[in-house]
N, C-alpha and C positions, 0 to 999 in steps of 0.2 A: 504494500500500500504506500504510493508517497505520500508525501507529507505540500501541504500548499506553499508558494514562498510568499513572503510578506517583505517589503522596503523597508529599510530600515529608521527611514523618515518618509512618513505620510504624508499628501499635500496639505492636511488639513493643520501639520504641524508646523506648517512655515507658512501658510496665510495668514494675515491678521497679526504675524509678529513686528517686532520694533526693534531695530535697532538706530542706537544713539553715536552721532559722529558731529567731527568740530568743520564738517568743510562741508560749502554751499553746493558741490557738484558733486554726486555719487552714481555708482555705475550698479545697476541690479541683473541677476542673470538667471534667477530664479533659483530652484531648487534644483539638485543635479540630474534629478529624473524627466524633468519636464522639458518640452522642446523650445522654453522660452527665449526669445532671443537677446540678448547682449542689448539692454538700453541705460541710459543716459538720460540721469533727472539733475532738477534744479530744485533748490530749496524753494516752497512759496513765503511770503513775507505775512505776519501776521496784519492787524488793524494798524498796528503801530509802525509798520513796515520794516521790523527786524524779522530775517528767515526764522522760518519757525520748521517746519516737513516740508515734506513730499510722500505720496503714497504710490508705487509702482501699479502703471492699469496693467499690467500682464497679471502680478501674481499677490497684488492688494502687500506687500509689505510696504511697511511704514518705515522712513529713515527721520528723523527727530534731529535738528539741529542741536548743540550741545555748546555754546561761545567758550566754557573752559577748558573743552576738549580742542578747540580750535590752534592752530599756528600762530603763534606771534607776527605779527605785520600783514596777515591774511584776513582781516577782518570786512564785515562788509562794508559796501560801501555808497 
């Protein structure tokens, strides 16, 4: 009898997550099983017009601006 295989991450376990970084341009590629392709987002700016996220439309991850995680002299502008 075999046995079913199962991924070892499921999609449902990297949609809707977050990760937090210090730079206003990040590149998302999805999860390694999916045939998402290689894009390239931009922070949006809150009310107050400091970046705040971006949400990837492929695979709904959230990247969270983070300014103390950020470079020195990289700030926006």
């Amino acid at each position: 009898m075999s046995e079913a295989i199962t991924p070892a991450l499921k999609p449902a376990a990297f949609k809707g997550e977050t990760t937090r970084t210090g730079n206003l341009k990040v590149v998302c590629g999805g999860p390694s099983f999916s045939r998402h392709p290689q894009v390239y987002l931009t922070m949006v700016d809150d009310a107050a017009g400091h970046p705040s996220h971006v949400v990837c439309p492929y695979c709904s991850h959230t990247f969270e601006y983070d300014s103390a995680m950020a470079t020195p002299g990289a700030g926006h502008h």
